[in-house]
N, C-alpha and C positions, 0 to 999 in steps of 0.2 A: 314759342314756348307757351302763350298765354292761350293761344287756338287751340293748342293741346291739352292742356289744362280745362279748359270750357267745352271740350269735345268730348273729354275724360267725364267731366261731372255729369254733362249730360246724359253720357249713354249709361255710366252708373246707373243716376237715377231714373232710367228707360229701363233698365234688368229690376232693379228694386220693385218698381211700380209694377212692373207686369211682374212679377214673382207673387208680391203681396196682391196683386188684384184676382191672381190666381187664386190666393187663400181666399179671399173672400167668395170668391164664386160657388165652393164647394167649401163652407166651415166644415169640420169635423168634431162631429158630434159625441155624446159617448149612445155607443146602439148603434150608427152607419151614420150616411151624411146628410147632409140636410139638402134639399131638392126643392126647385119652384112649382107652388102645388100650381095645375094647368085652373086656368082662369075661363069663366063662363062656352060655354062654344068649342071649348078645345080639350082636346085629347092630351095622354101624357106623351103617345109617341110622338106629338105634334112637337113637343120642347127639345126631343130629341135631336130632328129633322136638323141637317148641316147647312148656315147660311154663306159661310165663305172657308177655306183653309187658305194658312198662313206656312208652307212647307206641313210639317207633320202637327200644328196646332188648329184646331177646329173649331170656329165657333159657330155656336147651335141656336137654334131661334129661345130654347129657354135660357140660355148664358143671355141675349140681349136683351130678353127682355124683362130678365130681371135685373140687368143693369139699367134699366129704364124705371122700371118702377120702383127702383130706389131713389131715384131723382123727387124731388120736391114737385109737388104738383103745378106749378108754374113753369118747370122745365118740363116734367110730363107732356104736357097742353102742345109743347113746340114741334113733336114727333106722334101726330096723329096720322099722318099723310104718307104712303109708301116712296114718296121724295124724301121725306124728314128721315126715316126710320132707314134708309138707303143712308144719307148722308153720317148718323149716329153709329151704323156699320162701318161706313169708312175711316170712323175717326180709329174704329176698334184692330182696325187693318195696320193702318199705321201704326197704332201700336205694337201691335205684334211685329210688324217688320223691324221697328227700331229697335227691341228687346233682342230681336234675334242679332239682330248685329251687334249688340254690346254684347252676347253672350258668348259669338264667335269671333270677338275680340280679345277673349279672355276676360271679359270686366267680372264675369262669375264667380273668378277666384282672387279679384284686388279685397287687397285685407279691407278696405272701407265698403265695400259691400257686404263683406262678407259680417263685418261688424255689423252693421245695418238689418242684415237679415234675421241674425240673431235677437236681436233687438224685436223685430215684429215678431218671429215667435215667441218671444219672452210675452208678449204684450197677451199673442190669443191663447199662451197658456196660460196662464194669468185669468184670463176672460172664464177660459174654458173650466180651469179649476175653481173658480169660488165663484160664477155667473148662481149657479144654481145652488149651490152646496152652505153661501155663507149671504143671506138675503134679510132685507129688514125685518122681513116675513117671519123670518125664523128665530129673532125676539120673541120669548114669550111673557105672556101678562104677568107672569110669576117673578118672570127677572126683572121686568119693570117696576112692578111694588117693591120688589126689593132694594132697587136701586134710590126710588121714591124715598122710603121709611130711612134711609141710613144718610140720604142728604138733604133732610128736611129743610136744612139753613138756604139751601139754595128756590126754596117754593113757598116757605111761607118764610116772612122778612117783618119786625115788627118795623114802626115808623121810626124814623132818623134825623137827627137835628144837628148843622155843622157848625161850629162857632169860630171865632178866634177872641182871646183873651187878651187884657194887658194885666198886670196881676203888682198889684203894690203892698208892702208891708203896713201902712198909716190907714186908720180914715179920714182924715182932715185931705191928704191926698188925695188918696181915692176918690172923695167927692169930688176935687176939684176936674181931676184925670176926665169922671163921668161927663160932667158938667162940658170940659171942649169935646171928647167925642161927641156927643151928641149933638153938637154944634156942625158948622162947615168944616172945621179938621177931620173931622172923624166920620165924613158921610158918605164918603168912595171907601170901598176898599184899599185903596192908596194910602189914603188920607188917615184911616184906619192903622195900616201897617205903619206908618210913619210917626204915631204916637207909640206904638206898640215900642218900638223901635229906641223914642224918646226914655218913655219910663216905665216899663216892664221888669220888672226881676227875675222873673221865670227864665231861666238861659237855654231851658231846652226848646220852649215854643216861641221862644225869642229868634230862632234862628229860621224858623219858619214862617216869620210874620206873624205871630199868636195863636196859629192854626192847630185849635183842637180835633181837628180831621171830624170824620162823623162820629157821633154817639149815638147809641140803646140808653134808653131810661135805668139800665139794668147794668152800666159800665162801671166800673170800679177803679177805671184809671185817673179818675177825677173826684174830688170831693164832690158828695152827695150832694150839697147846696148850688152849689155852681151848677150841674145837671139839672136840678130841678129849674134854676133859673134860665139856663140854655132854652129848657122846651118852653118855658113859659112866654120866649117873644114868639110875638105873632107871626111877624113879617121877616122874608128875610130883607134886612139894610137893621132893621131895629135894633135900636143901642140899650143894655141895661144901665141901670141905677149902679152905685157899688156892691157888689155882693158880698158878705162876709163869710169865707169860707169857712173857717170855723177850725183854722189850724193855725193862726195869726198871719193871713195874707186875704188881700181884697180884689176880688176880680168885678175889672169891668169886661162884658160880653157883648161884640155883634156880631148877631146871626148873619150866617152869610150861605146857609141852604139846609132845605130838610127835602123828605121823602118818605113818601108816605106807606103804612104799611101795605104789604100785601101778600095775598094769599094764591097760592095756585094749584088748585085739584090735584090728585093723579090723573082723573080725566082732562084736566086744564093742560098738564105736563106730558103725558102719558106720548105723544108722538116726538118730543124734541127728545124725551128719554131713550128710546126706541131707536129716534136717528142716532144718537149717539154713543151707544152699546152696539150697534150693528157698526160704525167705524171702528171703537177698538173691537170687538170680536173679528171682522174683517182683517184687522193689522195683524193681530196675533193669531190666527190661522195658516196668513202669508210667511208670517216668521216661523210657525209651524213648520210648515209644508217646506220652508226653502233650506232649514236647520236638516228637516231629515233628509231631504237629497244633499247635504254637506257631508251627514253621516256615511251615504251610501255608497258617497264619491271619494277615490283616492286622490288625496289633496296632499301636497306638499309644498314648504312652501319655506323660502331660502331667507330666514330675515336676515344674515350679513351680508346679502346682493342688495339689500335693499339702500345701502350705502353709497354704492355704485350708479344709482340712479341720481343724475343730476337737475335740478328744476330753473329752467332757465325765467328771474324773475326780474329781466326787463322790459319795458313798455314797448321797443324795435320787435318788428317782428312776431312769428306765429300766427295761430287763428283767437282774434281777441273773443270770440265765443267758445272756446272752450269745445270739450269732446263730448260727448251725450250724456246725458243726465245718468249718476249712480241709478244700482235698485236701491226702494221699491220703486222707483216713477217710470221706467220700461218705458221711456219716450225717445223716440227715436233722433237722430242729432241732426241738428238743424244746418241750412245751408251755409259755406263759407261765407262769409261775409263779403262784398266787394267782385265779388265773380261773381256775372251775369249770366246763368247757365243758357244756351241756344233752346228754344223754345221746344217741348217736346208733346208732341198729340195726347192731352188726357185721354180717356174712356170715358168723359163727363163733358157733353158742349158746353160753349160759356152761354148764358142764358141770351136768348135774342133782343134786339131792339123792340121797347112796347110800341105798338101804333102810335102815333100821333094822337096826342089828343089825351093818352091813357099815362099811368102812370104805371112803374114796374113794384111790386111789394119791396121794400124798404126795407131793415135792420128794424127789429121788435127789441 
């Protein structure tokens, strides 16, 4: 059962791959298809010319060798030689052989290929419809000032100072409170929080460890004294004196981080703005486009079956990965887990062994 199973995956994914590498070979463009323009020295009927058939599939010297020049120029390099460019044929042979056998195995019509296929076309119509139509390009300077002027708070930022507080009703107190923070109790933030902790009254910044989070000079959630006295430490660790708030409570304050203003052009911002008006413009084109083929399409749809559907939600059993990714992500579903599908001839060599001596380009 499990050779069958592993025999099953494999020629699946032998019809998929040569289905989809068909798509690639010939995208379909809008106007006709798109064609490998002939390269120095060579004609167009040259690309035409047949290098091998596979029953009634044909591959043509321009199918290999724009399957070659799509390869990374390190593999390029390995298929100069009409030994190399023979061997890169054969691998395209076998594929074709083994495609044709899953296809006259019936794999053509197994519901998971057939899922799968759908899947790649979802993917190059997708491609096809917003490659050109919904591009960063097509931001313009107009919707980015606009976008600039109505989020000003996110470019230009005045400076920021973060405190935590312990806050006592007394001055005779409060001096004394000041007096050990500023000492070794109070010279970690720990140490800090642990007097906070001791004699604070404040019960809302009490539960936070004193932490008046960041402030503007221009905050209102805090008595005006105490701000003032925020910005006025230098450093952050720096402990204040008692501060008299000036509503009958006394804060003592240590800075514990600022950040300084800053300012960022339209021209400073203008590309991050751009990139990210062209993602949602892009999202909401896709939800466009997929609403009105909903409209176009006769959809019905049973919600008291939907009752009837049972979710088996023990950890025994199933595929612990799950079935392909919802739309938008039109990714296609990844292998079972644990089955080791029988090795199947890409259309792509695996790059060869570098000479001695040399080394092969790396991950960047």
């Amino acid at each position: 059962m499990r050779t069958f199973q592993v025999i099953l995956i494999s020629l699946c994914a032998a019809f998929v791959a040569a289905a989809t590498g068909a798509c690639q070979e010939k995208p379909a463009k809008r106007g006709g298809k798109k064609t490998t323009a002939p390269s120095p020295g060579q004609s167009a009927a040259d690309l035409t010319t047949p290098l091998a058939q596979v029953d009634d599939v044909v591959i043509t010297v321009g199918e290999l060798q724009e399957r070659l020049n799509r390869q990374s120029p390190y593999i390029r390099a390995r298929y100069t030689s009409l030994e190399q460019k023979k061997e890169f044929l054969d691998s395209l042979v076998r594929f074709e052989v083994l495609a044709k056998e899953a296809q006259r195995r019936g794999f053509d019509k197994d519901p998971e290929v057939i899922r799968t296929m759908k899947q790649v076309m979802i993917q190059k119509l997708m491609k096809d419809e917003f490659e050109v139509r919904v591009t960063p390009e097509s931001i313009t300077d107009p919707e980015i000032k606009a976008y600039y002027d109505s989020h000003l708070d996110e470019f230009v930022k005045p400076e920021e100072v973060r405190a935590s507080a312990i806050v006592v009703r007394a001055k005779a107190q409060a001096d004394r409170v000041a007096a050990e923070a500023a000492g070794d109790a109070g010279k970690t933030n720990k140490g800090f929080r642990d007097l906070v902790a001791k004699y604070t009254s404040h019960e809302d910044t009490k539960l936070r460890g004193g932490d008046l989070r960041y402030m503007t000079v221009g905050i209102k959630d805090w008595p005006q004294p105490v701000v003032a006295a925020t910005f006025a430490l230098v450093n952050t660790g720096d402990v204040s004196g008692a501060i008299d708030a000036g509503d009958g409570t006394w804060w003592i304050l240590k800075q514990t981080g600022r950040r300084k203003a800053m300012t960022r052009t339209l021209a400073d911002a203008s590309q991050q703005i751009r990139n990210k008006l062209y993602r949602e413009k892009r999202v909401d084109a896709q939800k466009q486009f997929i609403d009105g083929l909903r409209n176009k399409a006769r959809i019905t749809i049973d919600d008291a079956s939907l009752a009837k559907v049972k979710i088996d939600t023990s950890t025994a059993g199933g595929d612990p990965h799950g079935d392909s990714a919802p739309l938008p992500d039109f990714t296609p579903p990844a292998p079972t887990p644990g089955v080791a599908p029988m090795p199947v001839p890409p259309p792509v060599a695996p790059p060869a062994t570098p000479p001695s001596g040399s080394t092969s380009p790396g991950p960047r």
